[in-house]
C-alpha beads as a LAMMPS data file, in Angstrom:
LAMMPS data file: protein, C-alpha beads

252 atoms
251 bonds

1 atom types
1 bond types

-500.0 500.0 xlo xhi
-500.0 500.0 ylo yhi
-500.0 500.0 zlo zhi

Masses

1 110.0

Atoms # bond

1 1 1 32.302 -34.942 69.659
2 1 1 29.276 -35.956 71.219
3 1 1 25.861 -36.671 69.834
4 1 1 23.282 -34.419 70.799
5 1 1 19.977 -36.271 71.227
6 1 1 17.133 -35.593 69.125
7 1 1 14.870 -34.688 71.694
8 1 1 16.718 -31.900 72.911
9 1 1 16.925 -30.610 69.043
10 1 1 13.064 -30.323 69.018
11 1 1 12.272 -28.960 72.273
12 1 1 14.756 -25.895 71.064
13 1 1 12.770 -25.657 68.314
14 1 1 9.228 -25.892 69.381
15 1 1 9.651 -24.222 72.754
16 1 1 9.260 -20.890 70.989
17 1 1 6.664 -21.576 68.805
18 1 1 3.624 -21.008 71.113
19 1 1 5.480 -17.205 72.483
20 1 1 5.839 -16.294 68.416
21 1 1 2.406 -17.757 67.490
22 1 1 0.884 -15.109 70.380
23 1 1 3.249 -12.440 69.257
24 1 1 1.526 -12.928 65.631
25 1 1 -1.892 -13.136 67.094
26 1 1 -1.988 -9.669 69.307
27 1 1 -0.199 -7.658 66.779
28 1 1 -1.654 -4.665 65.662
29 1 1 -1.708 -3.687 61.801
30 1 1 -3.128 -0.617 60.356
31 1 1 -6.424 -1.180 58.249
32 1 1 -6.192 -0.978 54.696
33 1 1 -5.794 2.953 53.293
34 1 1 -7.229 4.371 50.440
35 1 1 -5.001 3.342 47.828
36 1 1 -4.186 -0.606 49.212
37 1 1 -6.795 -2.487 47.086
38 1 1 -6.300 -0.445 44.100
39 1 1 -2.213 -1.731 44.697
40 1 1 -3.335 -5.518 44.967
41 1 1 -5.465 -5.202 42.401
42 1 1 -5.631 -5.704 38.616
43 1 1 -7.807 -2.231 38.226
44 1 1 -7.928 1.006 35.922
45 1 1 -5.785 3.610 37.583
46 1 1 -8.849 6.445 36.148
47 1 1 -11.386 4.597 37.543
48 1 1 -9.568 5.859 40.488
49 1 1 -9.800 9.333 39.726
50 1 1 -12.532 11.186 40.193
51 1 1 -13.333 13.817 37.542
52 1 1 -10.526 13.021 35.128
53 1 1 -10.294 14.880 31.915
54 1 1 -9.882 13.219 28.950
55 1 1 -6.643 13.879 27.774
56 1 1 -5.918 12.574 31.253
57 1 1 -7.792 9.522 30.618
58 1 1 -5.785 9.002 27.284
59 1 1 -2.689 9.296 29.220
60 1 1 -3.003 6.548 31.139
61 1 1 -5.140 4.365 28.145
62 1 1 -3.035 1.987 25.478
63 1 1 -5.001 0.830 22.582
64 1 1 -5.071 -2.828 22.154
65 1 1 -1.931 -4.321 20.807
66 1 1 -2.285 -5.584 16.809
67 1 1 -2.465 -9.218 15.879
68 1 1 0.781 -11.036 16.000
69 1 1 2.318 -11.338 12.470
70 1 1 2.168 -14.938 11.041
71 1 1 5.666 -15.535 10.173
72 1 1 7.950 -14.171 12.896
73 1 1 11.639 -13.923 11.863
74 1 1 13.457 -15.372 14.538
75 1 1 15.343 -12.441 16.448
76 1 1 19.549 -12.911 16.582
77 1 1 20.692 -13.533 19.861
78 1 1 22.493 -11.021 22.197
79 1 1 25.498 -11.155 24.594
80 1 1 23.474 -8.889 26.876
81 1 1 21.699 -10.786 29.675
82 1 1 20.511 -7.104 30.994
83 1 1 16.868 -7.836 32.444
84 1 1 14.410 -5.269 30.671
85 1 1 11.448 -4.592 32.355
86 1 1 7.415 -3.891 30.746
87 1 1 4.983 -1.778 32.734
88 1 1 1.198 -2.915 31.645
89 1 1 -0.666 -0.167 32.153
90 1 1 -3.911 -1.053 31.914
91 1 1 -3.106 -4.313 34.062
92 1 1 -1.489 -2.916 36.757
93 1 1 1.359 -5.426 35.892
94 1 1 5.424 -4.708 35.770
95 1 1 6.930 -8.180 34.482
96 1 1 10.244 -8.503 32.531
97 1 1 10.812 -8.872 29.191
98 1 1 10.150 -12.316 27.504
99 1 1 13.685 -12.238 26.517
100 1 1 17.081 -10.119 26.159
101 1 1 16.507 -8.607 23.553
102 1 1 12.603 -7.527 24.534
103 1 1 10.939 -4.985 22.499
104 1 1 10.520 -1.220 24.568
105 1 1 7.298 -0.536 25.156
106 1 1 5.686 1.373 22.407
107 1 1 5.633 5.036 21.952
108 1 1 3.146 7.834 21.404
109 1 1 0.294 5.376 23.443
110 1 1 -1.498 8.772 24.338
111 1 1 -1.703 10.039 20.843
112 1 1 -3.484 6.230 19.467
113 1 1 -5.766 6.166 22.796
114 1 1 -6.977 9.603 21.368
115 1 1 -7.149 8.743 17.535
116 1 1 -8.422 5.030 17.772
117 1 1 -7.048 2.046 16.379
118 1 1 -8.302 2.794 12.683
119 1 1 -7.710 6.625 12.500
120 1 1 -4.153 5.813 13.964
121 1 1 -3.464 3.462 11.503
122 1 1 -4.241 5.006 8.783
123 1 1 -2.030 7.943 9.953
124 1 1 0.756 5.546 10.484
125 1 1 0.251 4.634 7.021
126 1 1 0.497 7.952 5.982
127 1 1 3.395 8.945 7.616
128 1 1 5.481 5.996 6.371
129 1 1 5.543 6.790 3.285
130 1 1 4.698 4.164 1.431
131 1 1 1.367 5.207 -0.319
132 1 1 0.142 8.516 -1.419
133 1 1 -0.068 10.951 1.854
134 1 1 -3.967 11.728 2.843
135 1 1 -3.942 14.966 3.806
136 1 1 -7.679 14.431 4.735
137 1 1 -6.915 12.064 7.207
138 1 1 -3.686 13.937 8.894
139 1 1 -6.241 17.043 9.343
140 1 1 -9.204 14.798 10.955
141 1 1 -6.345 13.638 13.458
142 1 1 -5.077 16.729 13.757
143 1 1 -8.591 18.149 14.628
144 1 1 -9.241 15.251 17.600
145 1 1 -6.344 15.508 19.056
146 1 1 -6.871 19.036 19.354
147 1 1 -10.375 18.515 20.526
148 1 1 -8.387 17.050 23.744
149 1 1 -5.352 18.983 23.779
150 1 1 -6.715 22.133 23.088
151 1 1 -3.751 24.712 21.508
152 1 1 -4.719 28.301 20.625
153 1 1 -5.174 29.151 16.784
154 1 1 -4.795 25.264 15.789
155 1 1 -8.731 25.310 15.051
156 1 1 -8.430 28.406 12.691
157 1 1 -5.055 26.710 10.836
158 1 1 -7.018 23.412 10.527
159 1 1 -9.636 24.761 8.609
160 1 1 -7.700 27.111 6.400
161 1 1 -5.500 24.209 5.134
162 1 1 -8.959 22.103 4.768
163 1 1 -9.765 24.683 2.385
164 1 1 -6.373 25.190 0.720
165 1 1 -6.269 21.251 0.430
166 1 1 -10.182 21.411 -1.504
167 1 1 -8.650 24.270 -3.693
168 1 1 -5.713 22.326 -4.782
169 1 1 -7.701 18.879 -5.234
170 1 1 -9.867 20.861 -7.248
171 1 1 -7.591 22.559 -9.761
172 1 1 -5.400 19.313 -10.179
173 1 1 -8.430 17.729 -11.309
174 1 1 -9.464 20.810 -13.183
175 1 1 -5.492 20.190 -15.027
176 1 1 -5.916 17.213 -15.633
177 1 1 -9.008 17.350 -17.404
178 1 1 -7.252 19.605 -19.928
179 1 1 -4.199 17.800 -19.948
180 1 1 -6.243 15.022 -21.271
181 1 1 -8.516 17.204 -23.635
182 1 1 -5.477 18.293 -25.447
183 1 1 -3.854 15.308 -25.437
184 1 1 -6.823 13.809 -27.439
185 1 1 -6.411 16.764 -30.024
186 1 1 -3.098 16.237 -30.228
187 1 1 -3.948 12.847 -31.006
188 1 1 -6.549 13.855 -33.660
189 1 1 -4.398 16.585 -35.436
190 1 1 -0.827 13.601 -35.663
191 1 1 -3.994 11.600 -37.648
192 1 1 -4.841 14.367 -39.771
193 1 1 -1.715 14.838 -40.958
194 1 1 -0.365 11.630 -41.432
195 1 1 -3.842 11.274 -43.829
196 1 1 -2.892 14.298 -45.161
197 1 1 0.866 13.312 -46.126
198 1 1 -0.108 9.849 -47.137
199 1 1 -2.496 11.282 -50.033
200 1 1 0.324 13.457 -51.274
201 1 1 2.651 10.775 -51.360
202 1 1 -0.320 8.698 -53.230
203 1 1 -1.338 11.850 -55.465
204 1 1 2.705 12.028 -56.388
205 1 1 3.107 8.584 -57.177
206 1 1 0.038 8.859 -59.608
207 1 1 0.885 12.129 -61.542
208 1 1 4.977 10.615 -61.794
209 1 1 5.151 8.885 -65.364
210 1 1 6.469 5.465 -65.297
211 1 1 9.568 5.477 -67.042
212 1 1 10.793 2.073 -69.042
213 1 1 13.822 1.831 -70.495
214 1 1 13.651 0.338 -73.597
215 1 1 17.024 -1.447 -75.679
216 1 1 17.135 -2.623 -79.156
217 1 1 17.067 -6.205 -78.083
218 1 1 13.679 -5.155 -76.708
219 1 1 12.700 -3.984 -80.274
220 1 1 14.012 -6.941 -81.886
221 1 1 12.195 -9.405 -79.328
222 1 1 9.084 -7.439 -79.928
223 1 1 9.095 -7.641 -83.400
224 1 1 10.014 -11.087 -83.415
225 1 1 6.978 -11.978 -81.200
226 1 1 5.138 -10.480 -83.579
227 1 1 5.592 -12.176 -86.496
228 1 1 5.136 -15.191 -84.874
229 1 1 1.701 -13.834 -83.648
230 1 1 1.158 -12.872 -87.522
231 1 1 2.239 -16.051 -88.659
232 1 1 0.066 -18.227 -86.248
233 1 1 -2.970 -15.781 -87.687
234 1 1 -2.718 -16.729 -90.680
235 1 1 -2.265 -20.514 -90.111
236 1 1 -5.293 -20.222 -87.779
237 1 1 -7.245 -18.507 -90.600
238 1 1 -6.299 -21.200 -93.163
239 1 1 -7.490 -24.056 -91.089
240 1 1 -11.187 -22.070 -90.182
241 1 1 -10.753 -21.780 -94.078
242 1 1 -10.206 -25.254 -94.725
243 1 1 -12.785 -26.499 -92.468
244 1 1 -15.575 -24.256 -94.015
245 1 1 -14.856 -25.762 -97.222
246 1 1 -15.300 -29.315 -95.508
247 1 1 -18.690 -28.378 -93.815
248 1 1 -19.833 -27.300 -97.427
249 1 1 -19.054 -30.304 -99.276
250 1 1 -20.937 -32.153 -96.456
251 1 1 -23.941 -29.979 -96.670
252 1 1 -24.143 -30.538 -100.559

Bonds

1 1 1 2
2 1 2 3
3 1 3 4
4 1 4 5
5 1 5 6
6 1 6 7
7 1 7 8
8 1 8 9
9 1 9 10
10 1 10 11
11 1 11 12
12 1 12 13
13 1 13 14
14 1 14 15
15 1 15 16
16 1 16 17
17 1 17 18
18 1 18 19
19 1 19 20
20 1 20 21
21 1 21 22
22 1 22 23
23 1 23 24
24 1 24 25
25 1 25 26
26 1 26 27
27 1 27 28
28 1 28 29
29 1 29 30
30 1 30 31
31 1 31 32
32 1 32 33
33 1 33 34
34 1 34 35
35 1 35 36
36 1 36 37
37 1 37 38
38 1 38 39
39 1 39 40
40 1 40 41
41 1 41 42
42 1 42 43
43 1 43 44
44 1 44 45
45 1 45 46
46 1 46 47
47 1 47 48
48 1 48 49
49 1 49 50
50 1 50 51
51 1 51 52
52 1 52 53
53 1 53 54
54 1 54 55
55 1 55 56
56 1 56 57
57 1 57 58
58 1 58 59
59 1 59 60
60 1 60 61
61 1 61 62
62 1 62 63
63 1 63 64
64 1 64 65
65 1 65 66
66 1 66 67
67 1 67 68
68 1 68 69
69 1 69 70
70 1 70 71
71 1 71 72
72 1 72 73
73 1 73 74
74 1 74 75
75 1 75 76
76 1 76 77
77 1 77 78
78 1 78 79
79 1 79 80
80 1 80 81
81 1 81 82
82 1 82 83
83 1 83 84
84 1 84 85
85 1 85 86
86 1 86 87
87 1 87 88
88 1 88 89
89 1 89 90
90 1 90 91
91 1 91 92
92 1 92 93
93 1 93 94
94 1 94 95
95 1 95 96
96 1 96 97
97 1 97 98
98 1 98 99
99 1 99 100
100 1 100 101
101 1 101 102
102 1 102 103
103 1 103 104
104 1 104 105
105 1 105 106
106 1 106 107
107 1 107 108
108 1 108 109
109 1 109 110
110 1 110 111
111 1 111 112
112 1 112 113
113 1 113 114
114 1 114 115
115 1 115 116
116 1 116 117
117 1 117 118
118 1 118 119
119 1 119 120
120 1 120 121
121 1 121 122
122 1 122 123
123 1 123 124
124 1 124 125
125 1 125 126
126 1 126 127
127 1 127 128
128 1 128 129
129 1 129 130
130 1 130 131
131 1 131 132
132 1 132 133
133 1 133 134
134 1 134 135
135 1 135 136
136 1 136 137
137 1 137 138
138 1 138 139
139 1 139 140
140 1 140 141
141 1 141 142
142 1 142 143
143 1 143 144
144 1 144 145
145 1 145 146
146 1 146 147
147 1 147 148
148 1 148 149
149 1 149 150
150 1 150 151
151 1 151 152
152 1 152 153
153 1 153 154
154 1 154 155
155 1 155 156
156 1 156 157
157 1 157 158
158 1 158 159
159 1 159 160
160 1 160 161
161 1 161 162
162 1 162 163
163 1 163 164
164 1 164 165
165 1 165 166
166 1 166 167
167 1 167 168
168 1 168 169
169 1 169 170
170 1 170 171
171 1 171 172
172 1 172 173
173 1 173 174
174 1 174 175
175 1 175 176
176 1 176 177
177 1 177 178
178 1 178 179
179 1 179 180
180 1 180 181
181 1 181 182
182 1 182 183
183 1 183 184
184 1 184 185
185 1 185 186
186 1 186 187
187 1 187 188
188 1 188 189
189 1 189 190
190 1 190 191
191 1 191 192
192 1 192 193
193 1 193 194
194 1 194 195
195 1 195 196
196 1 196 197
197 1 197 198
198 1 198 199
199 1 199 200
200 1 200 201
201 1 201 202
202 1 202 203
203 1 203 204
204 1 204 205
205 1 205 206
206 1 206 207
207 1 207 208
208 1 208 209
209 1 209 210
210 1 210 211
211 1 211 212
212 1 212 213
213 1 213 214
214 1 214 215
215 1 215 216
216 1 216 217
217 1 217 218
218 1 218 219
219 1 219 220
220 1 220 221
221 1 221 222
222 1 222 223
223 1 223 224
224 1 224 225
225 1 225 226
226 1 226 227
227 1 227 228
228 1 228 229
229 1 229 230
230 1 230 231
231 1 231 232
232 1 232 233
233 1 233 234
234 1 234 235
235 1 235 236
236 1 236 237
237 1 237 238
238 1 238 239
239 1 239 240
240 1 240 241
241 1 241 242
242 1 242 243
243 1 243 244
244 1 244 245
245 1 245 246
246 1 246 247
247 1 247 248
248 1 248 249
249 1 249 250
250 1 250 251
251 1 251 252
């Protein structure tokens, strides 16, 4: 096989150059339409529309994400290598997942662009479960979102279970107030009578005679005691006796 020189190689290569350079240079293209630069662009689609509504702004608005959590569980691993794909809306940007197993992108984006990052949170809150549910704050949502999705009659319901909601508020607190009224009378009348029963019970013990039982070896050691009590009388007497009679013959 023979060796083709070199020189021949390039002058089949840059022969055509200058005809595809000129082919490049007088070619026509179409100017830019309406709708290129906002393509190319990183820009908001509504600033794009003129006279947008807002519930049409808030479809196309997603409030910022929330602050990364500081200790993030590392997510198990999948056998699926199917690419998932993000669209940014308010970048303009479609880019894949950061892995295969890539959260969706979240839901209800409309509703939170309406309700704001604290108002939505709070109604998340709510909704979970985990705390006492605020029917205060589900009704101020309920009235904004309203406000830009307007349904007929919500307005009227809104503000009939805004007053149904201050009725019941009022006469739980209104219970519970007497719940804890009686509960400090019943507290009062358990002291009364435990007073009452313990004075009885001291009043019994008082008017019940004490009754002794009393043997004949009782009598016996009674009497016994006595005489010695007698007998040490008298001995006692004696000496005060004795020892008057000395203090006389000492004062003569």
């Amino acid at each position: 096989m023979e060796k083709v020189p070199a020189g021949i190689l390039l002058a089949g290569i840059l022969v055509p150059r200058p005809k595809t350079l000129a082919n490049i240079l007088f070619r026509f293209f179409p100017p830019p339409q309406i709708f290129t630069n906002a393509l190319l662009s990183n820009q908001d689609i509504t600033a794009l529309i003129r006279d947008t509504e807002p519930h049409e702004r808030a479809l196309f608005s997603v409030p910022p994400p929330p602050p990364p959590p500081t200790n993030i569980a590392p997510e198990p691993k999948s056998s699926s290598s199917r690419r998932q794909t993000v669209f940014n809306v308010t970048s303009g940007e479609v880019a894949p997942a950061s892995g295969p197993n890539g959260r969706a992108p979240r839901r209800n984006t409309a509703v939170a662009a309406v309700l704001g990052a604290e108002l939505h949170s709070q109604v998340r809150k709510t909704e979970s479960g985990r705390g006492e549910i605020d029917v205060g704050v589900l009704l101020k949502g309920a009235e904004k979102l309203n406000a830009v999705y307007p349904v007929q009659g919500v307005p009227e319901r809104i503000r009939g279970l805004r007053n149904r909601y201050a009725q019941l508020k009022e006469s739980v607190k209104r219970h519970e107030q007497k719940v804890q009224k009686q509960t400090r009378e019943l507290e009062k009348m358990n002291r009364v009578d435990e007073f009452e029963s313990g004075g009885e019970e001291i009043q019994q013990e008082m008017e019940e005679p004490s009754e002794i039982e009393v043997t004949d070896e009782d009598l016996k050691r009674e009497e016994q005691e006595i005489r010695e009590l007698e007998r040490n009388k008298r001995a006692l007497e004696e000496r005060v006796t004795g020892m008057e009679r000395d203090l006389g013959g000492l004062l003569r």
